[in-house]
C-alpha positions, 0 to 999 in steps of 0.5 A: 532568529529572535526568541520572540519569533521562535516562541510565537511561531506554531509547528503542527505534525501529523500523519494521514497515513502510515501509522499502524499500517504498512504503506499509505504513508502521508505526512504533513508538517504545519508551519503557521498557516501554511501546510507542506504535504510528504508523500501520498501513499497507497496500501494494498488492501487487507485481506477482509478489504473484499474485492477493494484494488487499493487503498489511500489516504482520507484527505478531507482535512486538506480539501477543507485547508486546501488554500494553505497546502503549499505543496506535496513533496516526494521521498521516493518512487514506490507506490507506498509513498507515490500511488495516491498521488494520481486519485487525489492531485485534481483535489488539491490542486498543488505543485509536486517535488520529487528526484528526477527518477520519482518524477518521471514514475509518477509523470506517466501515472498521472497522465493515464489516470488523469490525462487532463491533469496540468499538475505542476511537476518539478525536479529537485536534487539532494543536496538542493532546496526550494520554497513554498509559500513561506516554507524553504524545504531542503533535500539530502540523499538517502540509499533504499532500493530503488534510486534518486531517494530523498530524505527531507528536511522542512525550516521552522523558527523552532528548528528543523522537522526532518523526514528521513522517507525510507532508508538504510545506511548502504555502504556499497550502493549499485550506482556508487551514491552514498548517503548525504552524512555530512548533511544529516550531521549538519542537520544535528549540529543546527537543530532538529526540533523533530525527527519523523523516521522509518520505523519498518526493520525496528525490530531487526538487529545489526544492520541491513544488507547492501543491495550489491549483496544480492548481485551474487545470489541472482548470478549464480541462480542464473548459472546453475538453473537447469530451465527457465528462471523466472524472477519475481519482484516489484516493479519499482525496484530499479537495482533489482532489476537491473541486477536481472538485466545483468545476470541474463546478459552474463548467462546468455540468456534472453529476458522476456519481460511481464506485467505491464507496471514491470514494463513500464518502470523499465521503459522510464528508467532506460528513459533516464539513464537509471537502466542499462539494457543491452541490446538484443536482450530483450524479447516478447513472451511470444519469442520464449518457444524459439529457445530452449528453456535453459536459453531463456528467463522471465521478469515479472511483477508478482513478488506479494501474490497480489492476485493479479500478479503475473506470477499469480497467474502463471501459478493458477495456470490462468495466465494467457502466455505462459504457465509453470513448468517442470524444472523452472526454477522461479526467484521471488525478490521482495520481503511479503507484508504483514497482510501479504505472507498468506498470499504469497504462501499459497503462490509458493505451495503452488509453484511447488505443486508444479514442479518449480524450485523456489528460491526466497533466501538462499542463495540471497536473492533479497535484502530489504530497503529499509535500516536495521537496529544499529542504522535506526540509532546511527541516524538518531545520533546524528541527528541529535532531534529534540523529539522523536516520532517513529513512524512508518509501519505497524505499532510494534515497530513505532514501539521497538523505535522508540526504545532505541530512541531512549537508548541513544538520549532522547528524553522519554517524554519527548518521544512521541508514539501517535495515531493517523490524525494525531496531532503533535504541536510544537510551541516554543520547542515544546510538545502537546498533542493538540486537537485529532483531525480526520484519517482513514482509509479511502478505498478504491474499487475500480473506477470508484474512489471512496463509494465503498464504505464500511457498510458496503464491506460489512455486507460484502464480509456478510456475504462471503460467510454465509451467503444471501436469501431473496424472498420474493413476494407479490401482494395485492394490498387491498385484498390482502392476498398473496398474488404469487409467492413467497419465492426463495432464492438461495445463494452461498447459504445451503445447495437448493436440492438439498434442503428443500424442507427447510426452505419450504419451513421458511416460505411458511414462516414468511407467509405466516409473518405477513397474514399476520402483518395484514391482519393487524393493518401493518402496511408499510413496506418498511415495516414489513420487510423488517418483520420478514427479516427478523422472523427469517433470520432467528428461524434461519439462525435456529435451524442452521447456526447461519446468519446469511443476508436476508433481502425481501422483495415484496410487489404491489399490485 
């Protein structure tokens, strides 16, 4: 390439998730005019983030581009890199790119969110390439916990943006597929003008376990369990799982199988030879009374308390078919969020309420899938990138990234710590950060996507606090006089029976307020629903030092 056309040429990186955050992961790399789009994750919401289901990306950036968006190419199978996929796809319009696993995943989400969808799917393969537009994309294999995970690697003149997706240096992977090193050295050895990595464990020193490693702690739970084992664990964690299909078969126990996310991961990996289940293993919940309890042993969804969760459930005792008993012995398989640890905290308490023993570490029943310290620096060094921009996970994760990138060469000024929407742009191999573009969040709740926005939480916020008040009046507004009312209805703010003065003190102030509205020919709805408002509340406010939502409801006749 001459060096005419490398300085000519225009490179733009930027994030519309992932940044700060744990999950929603999106990136999107700009060559020239044309836009390649990696991953399209969800978040599971926060705990302020009242009665939301999920949380996604704001794409409004690609909407408003969407003729150069070339396509959405995909790491990996979780849902953090592959659940928005499905609200946005019909937006964009595009063909996606995924391993043969993470296709067949997404394949089955597409079609029950959309089933009209015509979305273009196509398999690629480590080691393999594919052009879009004017991009050429090229894919090397990386270990995590779940199969088929790519890292990938975008040409520009200037040199390679490399995407490592999630992973870690595992030197005993399940299915004997190591990390493409070679590849990556050759990466390093071409040059990499930026190198976009994950940032989860940058805080953790050494290196990370294998997932073989927990092969042992699983079967020897199983061994010793006194009763049922019941194992918790993300649905999409096909190593995890199959290491349960196998602790089961060894320990002659039969496996029901809960959730229907755990269900349906299982019934795709079998699919596609991802999963071996031996027959007569299996069975339904229904079939788990024929055996006695040290005969049997669960799998479910669960592992982050997500209230939904079958273990959620069965620790309430709310779940249908099957509740907690005594010497259950119960496996939670999966690292908690950040913004999960409560949640899962309270399921454990409850378990242990009801005479369960949990088991979260010991013996190991759960390593994590993303690279330790020593794994970070090891892909630095061979990557050799004349930028760095860590990312994937909250800012103190991008921060000890960085410090380990200083640590292996690269120069401090060409590491780049950024936000959701910031945009690193790339000239003649140097970098600015140029112009933001829009990125947040879009929540999702029920079948509603991005119609509840900061408004509608702040009321929900306001309501879980200190409840509401409903003033209810009837006017006739040519006599101005009180047909029937001033009503109040009090709900989450003080138990009626109870405080019957103070409401009556509030029915009073909401009379007086509106004799003295009339008197001065303020007439407006608006206005006097306002003035009702604002008496109520520093009244309220006074008297109570609570501030609940105040909504007047005032009828003409």
């Amino acid at each position: 390439m001459s060096k005419q056309e490398e300085t000519q040429s225009r490179v733009r990186v930027f994030a519309l998730g992932g940044l700060g955050e744990t999950g929603k992961n999106m990136y999107v790399v700009e060559v020239d005019e044309e836009m390649i789009v990696l991953d399209a994750g969800q978040m599971i919401p926060q705990d302020d983030m009242l009665g939301i289901d999920v949380v996604i990306p704001d794409i409004s950036y690609l909407v408003q581009h969407k003729d150069r968006v070339k396509a959405i190419v995909l790491s990996h199978g979780h849902e953090d890199h592959t659940g928005a996929l499905a609200y946005i796809i019909d937006k964009l319009q595009v063909p996606v790119y995924g391993s043969k696993l993470t296709i067949g995943l997404i394949e089955d989400d597409l079609k029950a969110k959309n089933p009209s969808d015509k979305t273009k799917l196509k398999v690629v393969s480590p080691g393999g390439n594919m052009k879009a537009g004017k991009i050429r994309v090229e894919f090397f294999r990386v270990n995590h916990s779940i199969p088929d995970c790519l890292g990938i690697a975008i040409q520009t003149p200037q040199g390679y943006v490399v995407y490592t997706g999630d992973f870690k240096i595992d030197q005993t992977p399940p299915d004997r597929k190591f990390s493409d090193i070679g590849r990556m050295t050759d990466y390093g050895k071409k040059g990499v003008l930026v190198l976009l990595s994950d940032s989860t464990n940058a805080e953790v020193p050494g290196t990370t376990p294998s997932e073989k490693d927990t092969e042992a702690g699983i079967k020897s739970v199983f061994r010793e369990a006194e009763g049922r084992v019941i194992v918790s664990t993300y649905s999409s964690n096909v190593y995890r799982i199959q290491q349960v299909i196998d602790a089961a078969n060894e320990t002659k126990r039969k496996l029901a199988i809960v959730g229907d996310s755990m269900m349906k991961v299982i019934d795709i990996s079998k699919r596609l030879n991802y999963l071996r289940v031996p027959k007569n293993l299996v069975i339904s919940v229904d079939e788990l009374s024929k055996y006695n309890t040290d005969e049997v042993a669960v799998l479910c969804t669960g592992s982050l308390g997500e209230p939904v969760s079958a273990l959620h459930r069965m620790a309430k005792g709310s779940d249908r078919q099957l509740s907690i008993l005594p010497k259950d012995t119960v496996i939670i398989s999966a690292s908690p969020s950040p913004s999960n640890e409560k949640s899962v905290g309270r399921v454990v308490d409850q378990l242990y309420k009801l005479g369960a023993e949990v088991v979260t570490k010991y013996p190991q029943v759960n390593v994590s899938g993303h690279a330790s310290q020593e794994e970070l620096m090891f892909m630095l060094n061979l990557m050799k990138p004349r930028h760095f921009m860590p990312i994937q996970g909250e800012f103190r994760m991008q921060f000890a990234h960085a410090q380990l990138a200083q640590t292996t060469g690269v120069h401090r000024d060409r590491i780049h710590i950024v936000d959701n929407g910031d945009v690193l742009m790339f000239e003649d191999k140097k970098a600015i950060k140029a112009s933001k573009v829009p990125a947040g969040n879009v929540l999702i709740d029920g079948l509603g996507i991005g119609d509840v926005g900061n408004i509608v939480l702040r009321d929900r916020r306001l309501l879980s606090k200190d409840g509401i008040l409903v003033v209810v009046v009837t006017l006739n507004k040519k006599t101005s006089e009180f047909v029937s009312g001033p009503d109040i209805i009090s709900r989450g703010f003080v138990y009626v029976r109870e405080s019957e003065e103070l409401l009556e003190e509030a029915k009073q102030k909401v009379s007086d307020t509106l004799k003295t509205c009339m008197s001065d020919n303020v007439n407006e709805w608006s206005s006097l629903k306002s003035n009702v408002r604002d008496v109520l509340s520093r009244f309220l406010y006074d008297k109570t030092k609570r501030r609940p939502m105040i909504l007047p409801i005032i009828m003409e006749v």
